[in-house]
C-alpha positions as CSV (number, residue, x, y, z in Angstrom):
1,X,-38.3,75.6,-31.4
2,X,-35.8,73.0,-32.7
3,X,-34.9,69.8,-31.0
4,X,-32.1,67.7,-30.4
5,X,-34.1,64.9,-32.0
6,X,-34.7,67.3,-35.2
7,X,-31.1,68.3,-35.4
8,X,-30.2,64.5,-34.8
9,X,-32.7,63.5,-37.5
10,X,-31.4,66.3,-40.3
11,X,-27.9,65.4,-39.5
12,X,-28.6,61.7,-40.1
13,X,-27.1,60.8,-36.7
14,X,-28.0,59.8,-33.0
15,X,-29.2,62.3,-30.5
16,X,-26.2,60.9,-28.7
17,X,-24.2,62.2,-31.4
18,X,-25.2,65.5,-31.4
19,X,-24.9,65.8,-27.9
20,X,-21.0,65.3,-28.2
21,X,-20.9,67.6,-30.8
22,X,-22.1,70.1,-28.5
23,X,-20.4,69.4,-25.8
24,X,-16.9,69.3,-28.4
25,X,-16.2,65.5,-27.7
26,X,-13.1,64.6,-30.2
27,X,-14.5,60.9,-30.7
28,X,-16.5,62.4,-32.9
29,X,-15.1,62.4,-36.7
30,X,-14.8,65.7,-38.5
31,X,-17.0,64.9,-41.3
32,X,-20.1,64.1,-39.3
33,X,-19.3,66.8,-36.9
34,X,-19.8,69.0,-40.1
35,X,-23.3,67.2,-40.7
36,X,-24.4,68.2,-37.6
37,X,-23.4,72.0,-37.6
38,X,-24.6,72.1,-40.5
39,X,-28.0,70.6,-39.4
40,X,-27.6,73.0,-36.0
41,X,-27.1,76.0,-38.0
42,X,-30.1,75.2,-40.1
43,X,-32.4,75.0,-37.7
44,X,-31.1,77.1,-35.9
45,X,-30.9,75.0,-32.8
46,X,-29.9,76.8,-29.2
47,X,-28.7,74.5,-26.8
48,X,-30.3,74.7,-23.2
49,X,-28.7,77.6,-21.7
50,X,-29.1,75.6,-18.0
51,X,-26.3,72.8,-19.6
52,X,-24.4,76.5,-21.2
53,X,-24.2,77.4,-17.7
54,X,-23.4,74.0,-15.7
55,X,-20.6,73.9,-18.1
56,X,-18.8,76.9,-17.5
57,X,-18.6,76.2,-14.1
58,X,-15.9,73.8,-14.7
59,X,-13.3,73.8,-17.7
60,X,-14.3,70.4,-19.9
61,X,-17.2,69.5,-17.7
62,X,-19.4,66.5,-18.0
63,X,-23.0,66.6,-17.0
64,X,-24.5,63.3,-15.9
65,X,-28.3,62.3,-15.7
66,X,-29.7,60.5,-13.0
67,X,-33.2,58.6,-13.1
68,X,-34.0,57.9,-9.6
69,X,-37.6,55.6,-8.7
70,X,-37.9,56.9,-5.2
71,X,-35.9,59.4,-3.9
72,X,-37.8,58.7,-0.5
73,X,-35.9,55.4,0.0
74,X,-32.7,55.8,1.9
75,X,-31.0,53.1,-0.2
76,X,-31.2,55.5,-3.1
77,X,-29.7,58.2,-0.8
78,X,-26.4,56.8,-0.3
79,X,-26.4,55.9,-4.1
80,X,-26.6,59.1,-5.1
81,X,-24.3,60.5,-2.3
82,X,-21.9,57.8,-3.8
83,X,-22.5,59.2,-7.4
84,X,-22.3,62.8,-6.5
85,X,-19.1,62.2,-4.7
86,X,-17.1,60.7,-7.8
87,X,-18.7,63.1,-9.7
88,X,-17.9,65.8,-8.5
89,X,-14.1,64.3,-8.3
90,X,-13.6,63.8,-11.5
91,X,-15.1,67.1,-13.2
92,X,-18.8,66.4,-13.6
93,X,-21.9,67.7,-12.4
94,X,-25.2,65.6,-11.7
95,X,-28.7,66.4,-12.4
96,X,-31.4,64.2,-10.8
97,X,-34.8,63.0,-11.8
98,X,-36.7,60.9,-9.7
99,X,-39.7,59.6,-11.3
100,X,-41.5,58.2,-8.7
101,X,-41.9,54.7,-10.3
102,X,-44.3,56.6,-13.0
103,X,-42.9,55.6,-16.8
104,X,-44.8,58.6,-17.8
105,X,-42.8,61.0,-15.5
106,X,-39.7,58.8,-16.1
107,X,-40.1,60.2,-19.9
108,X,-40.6,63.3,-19.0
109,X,-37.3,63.7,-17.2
110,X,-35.7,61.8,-20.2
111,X,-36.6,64.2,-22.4
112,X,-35.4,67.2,-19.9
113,X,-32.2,65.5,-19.5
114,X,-31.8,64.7,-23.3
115,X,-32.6,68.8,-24.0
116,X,-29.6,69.5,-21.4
117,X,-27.1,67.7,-23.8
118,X,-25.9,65.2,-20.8
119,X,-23.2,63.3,-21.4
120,X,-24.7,60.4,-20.4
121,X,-27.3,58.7,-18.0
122,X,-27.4,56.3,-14.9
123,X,-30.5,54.7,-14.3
124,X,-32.9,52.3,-12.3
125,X,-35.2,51.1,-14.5
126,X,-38.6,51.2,-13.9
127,X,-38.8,47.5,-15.2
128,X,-36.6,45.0,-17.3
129,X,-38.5,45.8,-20.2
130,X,-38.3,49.6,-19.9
131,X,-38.9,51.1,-23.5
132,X,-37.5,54.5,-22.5
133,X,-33.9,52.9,-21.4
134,X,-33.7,50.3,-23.9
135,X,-34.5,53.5,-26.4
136,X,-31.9,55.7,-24.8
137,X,-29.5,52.7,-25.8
138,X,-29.9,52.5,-29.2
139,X,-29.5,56.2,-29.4
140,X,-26.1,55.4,-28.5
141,X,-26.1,57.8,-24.9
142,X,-23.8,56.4,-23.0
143,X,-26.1,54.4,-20.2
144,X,-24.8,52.5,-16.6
145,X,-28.3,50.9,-14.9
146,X,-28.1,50.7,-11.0
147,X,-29.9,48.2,-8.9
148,X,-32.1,46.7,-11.4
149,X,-31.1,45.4,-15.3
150,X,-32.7,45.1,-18.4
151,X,-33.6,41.7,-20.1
152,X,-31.9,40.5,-23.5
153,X,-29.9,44.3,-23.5
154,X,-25.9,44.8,-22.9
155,X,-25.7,47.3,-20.5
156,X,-22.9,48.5,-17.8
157,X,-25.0,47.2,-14.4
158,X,-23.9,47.5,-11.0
159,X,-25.9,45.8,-8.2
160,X,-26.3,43.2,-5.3
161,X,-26.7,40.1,-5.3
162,X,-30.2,40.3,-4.2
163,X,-31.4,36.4,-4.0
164,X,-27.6,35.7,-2.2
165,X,-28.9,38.2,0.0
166,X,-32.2,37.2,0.8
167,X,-31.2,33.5,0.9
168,X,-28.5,34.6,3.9
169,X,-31.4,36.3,5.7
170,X,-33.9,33.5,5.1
171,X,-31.6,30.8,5.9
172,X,-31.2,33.1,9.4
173,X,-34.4,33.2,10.4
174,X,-34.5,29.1,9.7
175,X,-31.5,28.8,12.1
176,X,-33.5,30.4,14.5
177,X,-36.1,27.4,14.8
178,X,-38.9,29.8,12.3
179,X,-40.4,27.6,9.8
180,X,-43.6,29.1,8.8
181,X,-41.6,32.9,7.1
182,X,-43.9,35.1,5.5
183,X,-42.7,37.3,2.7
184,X,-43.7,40.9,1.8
185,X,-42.3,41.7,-1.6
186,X,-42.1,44.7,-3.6
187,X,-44.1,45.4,-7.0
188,X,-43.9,42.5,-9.3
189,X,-42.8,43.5,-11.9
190,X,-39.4,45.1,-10.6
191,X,-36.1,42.8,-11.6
192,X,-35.4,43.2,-7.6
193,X,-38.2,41.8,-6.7
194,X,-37.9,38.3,-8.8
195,X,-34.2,38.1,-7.7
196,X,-35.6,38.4,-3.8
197,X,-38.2,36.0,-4.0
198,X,-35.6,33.7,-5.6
199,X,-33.5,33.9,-2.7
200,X,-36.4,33.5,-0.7
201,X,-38.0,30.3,-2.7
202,X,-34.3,28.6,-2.6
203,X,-33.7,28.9,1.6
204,X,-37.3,27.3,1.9
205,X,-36.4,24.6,-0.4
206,X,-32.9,23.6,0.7
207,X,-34.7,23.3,4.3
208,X,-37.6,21.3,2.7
209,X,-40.0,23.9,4.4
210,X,-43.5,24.9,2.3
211,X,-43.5,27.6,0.0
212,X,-47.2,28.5,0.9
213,X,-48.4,31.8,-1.5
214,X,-50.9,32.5,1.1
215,X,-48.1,34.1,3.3
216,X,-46.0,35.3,0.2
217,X,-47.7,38.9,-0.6
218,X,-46.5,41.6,-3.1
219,X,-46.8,45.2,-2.0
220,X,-46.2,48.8,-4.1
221,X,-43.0,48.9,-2.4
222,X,-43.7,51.5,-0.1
223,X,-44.5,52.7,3.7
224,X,-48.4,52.2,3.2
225,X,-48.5,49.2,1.4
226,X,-45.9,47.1,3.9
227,X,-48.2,48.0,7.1
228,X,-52.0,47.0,5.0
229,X,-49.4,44.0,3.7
230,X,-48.3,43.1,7.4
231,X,-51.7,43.6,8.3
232,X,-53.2,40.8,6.3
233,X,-50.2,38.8,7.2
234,X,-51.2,38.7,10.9
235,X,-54.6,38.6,10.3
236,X,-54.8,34.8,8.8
237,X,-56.5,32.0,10.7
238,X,-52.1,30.6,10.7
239,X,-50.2,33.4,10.7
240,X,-46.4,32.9,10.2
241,X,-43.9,33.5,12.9
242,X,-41.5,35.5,11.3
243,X,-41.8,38.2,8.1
244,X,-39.9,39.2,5.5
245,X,-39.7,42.6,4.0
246,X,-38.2,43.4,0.5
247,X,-37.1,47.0,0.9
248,X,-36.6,49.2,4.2
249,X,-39.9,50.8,3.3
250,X,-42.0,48.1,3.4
251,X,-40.1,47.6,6.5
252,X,-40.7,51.0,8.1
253,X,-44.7,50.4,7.4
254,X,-44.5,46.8,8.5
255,X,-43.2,47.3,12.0
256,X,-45.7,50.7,12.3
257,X,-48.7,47.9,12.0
258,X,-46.8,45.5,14.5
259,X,-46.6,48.1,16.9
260,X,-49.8,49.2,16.8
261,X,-51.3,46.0,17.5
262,X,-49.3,45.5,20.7
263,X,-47.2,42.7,19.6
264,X,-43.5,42.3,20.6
265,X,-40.8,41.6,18.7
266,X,-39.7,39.1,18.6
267,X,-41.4,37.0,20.8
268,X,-44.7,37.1,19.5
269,X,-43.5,37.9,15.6
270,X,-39.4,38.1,14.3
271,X,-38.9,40.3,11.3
272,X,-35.7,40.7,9.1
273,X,-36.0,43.3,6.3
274,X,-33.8,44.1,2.9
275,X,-32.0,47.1,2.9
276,X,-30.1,48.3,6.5
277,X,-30.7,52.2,7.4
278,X,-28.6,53.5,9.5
279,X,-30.9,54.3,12.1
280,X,-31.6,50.7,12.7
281,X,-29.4,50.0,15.9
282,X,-31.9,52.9,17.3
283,X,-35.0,51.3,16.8
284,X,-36.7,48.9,19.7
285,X,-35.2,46.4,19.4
286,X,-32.7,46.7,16.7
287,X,-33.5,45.8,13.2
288,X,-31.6,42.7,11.4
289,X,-31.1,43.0,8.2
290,X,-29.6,43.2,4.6
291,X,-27.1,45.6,3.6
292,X,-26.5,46.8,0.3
293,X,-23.7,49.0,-0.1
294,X,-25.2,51.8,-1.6
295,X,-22.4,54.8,-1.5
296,X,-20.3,52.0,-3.4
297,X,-23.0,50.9,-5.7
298,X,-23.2,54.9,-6.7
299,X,-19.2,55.5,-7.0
300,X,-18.9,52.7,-9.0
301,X,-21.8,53.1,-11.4
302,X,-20.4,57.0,-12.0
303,X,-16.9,55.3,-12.4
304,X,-18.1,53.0,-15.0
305,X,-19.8,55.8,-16.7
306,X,-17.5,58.2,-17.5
307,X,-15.3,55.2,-18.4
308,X,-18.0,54.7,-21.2
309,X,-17.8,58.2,-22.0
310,X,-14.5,58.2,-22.7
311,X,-14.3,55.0,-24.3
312,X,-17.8,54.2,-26.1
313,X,-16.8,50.9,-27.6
314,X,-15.3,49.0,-24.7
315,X,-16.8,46.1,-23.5
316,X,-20.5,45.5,-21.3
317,X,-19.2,45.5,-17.4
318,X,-21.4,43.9,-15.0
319,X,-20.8,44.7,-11.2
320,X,-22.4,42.1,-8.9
321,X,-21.3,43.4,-4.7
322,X,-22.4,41.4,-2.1
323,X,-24.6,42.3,0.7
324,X,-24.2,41.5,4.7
325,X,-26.6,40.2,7.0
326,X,-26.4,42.9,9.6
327,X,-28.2,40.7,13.0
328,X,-29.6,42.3,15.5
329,X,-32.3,41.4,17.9
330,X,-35.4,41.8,15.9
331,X,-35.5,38.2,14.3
332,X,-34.7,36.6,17.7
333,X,-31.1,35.8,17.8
């Protein structure tokens, strides 16, 4: 069975091209619109009668993909709520992929998507060197990236700003009389995480306090990880009085292991975390912590894309939202 790639390769053209051909863009020009008929008829290519389908639901119709890390996180919840929302406004439908942080299962989906004839893509990256994005790019598919960038590539972005973020919170829990902070960060190779440990490194060194590594530890960014993590943390000889987490996750698992050991919060240990659920005012105590505004990061990342859609050549936008410190009574204040 013929691909998009094969067609895309006989008509001399991108995949992104053929794609719009299919789905009767008119920024495509006639005579390579021909080309790739030509190349369709040839091969006698079908497109995926799932896209067929999604399209006739709605006159003109767009179909989006969306590469989701970890659909388990509620950060990525309210992004896609966000996306789904605009989408759904302004004529498009959205099929999701999340891919678990697994590059092999991120290409998978890529592939599905591609087969679908999307439109075009939002992503997260699974790093800032992701081959699969940065490939999807020079295919010319239309591409907005959400939390996380890509190094020495223009791309439409829209995210926080992470190290502002993290600074706020770690500038907090200075206020608060904590000097020795201990920092649970996510996987080390995510964009996210560099940009949190920055904001983490510059709040120590505007307050002259030690960076010390031994209380700086990098987790997979999950549940399990931020309790062993925490665990470790509270286990050294000088344990620090406070902890910071790098996603609501690591959070979650960090005060599981807190509890578990009998120690209050915070008298005996503060903890401020990145990324505010909405749950948080019903936890005991209260969680402080760092908002991102997800349903806005989402509406404005679909916005952007279907701007792009419509107008391939305009200029790289880059979104940068702030975040707020939400403080509640978990870091002592």
């Amino acid at each position: 069975m013929s691909s998009l790639k094969n067609v895309a390769d006989m008509a001399g053209v991108s995949v992104a091209t053929v794609s719009r051909v299919l789905n009767s863009d008119d920024v495509v020009k006639e005579d390579t619109k021909q080309k790739v008929l030509a190349a369709i008829k040839k091969l006698n290519y079908t497109p995926n009668r799932v896209a067929q389908r999604l399209r006739s639901t709605k006159t003109n119709s767009r179909i989006i993909g969306l590469l989701i890390p970890d659909i388990q996180n509620p950060f990525y919840v309210d992004v896609i709520r966000g996306i789904e929302d605009y989408a759904y406004a302004h004529n498009s439908v959205v099929i999701i992929g999340n891919f678990s942080q697994d590059e092999k299962k991120e290409k998978l989906y890529i592939d599905i998507l591609k087969s679908e004839s999307v439109d075009g893509f939002i992503v997260a990256p699974s790093n800032e060197k992701d081959v699969y994005i940065k490939a999807l790019i020079e295919d010319g598919f239309p591409i907005v990236c959400i939390d996380r960038g890509m190094k020495d590539v223009d791309v439409d972005l829209v995210k926080v700003d992470n190290q502002q973020g993290v600074f706020n919170a770690v500038q907090h829990l200075i206020g608060l009389g904590h000097t020795r902070i201990g920092h649970v960060t996510g996987k080390p190779f995510l964009p996210t995480t560099h940009e949190r440990m920055a904001g983490y490194e510059e709040a120590m060194k505007m307050y002259d306090l030690e960076i010390d590594p031994e209380i700086i530890v990098s987790s997979n960014s999950d549940y399990d990880s931020g309790a062993e993590k925490t665990a470790h943390l509270l286990e050294l000889e000088n344990p620090p009085t406070a902890i910071f987490t790098a996603n609501n996750l690591i959070t979650l698992g960090a005060l599981d292991t807190i509890n578990r050991r009998g120690l209050r919060i915070p008298e005996d240990i503060a903890i401020v975390g990145f990324d505010d659920v909405y749950w948080a005012n019903s936890l005991n105590p209260p969680l402080t912590a760092v908002r991102q505004p997800g349903f806005e990061i989402g509406r404005r990342s679909c916005e952007l894309l279907i701007q792009r859609i419509n107008k391939p050549d305009r200029s790289v936008a880059s979104i940068i939202l702030k975040t707020e410190l939400m403080i509640r009574k978990s870091c002592g204040s």
